[in-house]
C-alpha positions in Angstrom: 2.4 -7.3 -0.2 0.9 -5.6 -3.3 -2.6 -6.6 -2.4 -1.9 -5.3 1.2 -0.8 -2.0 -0.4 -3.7 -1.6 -2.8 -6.6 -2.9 -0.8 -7.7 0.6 0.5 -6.9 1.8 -2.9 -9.5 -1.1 -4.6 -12.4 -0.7 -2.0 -12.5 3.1 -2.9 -12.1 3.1 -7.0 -15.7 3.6 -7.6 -15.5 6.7 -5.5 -12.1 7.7 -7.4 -13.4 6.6 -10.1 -11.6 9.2 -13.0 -8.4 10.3 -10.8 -5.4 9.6 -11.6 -3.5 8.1 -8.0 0.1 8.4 -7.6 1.7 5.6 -5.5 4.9 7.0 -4.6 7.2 5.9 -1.2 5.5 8.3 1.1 1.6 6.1 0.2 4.2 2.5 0.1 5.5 3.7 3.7 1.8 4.8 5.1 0.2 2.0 3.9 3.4 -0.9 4.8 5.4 0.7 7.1 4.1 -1.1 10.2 5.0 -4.6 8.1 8.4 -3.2 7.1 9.2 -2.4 11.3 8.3 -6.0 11.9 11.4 -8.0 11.4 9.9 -11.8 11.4 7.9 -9.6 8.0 10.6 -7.8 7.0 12.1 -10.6 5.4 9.3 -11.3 2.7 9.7 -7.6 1.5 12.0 -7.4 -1.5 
């Protein structure tokens, strides 16, 4: 899951590169919330 949630993140950090990036629950939700609505999924998320 955590790679899944900070793969967009790692492909841009030379971009970012310098800025500080929050990950709050709105960026978890946008960036797992299609895995968390699928229940066979669901079950691996703690």
């Amino acid at each position: 899951m955590l790679e899944r949630l900070l793969d967009k993140l790692s492909f841009d950090a030379p971009q970012i590169d310098g800025t500080t990036v929050v990950i709050d629950a709105a960026y978890v939700d946008a960036e797992l919330g299609e895995l968390a609505d699928n229940p066979d999924l669901s079950r691996y998320i703690l």
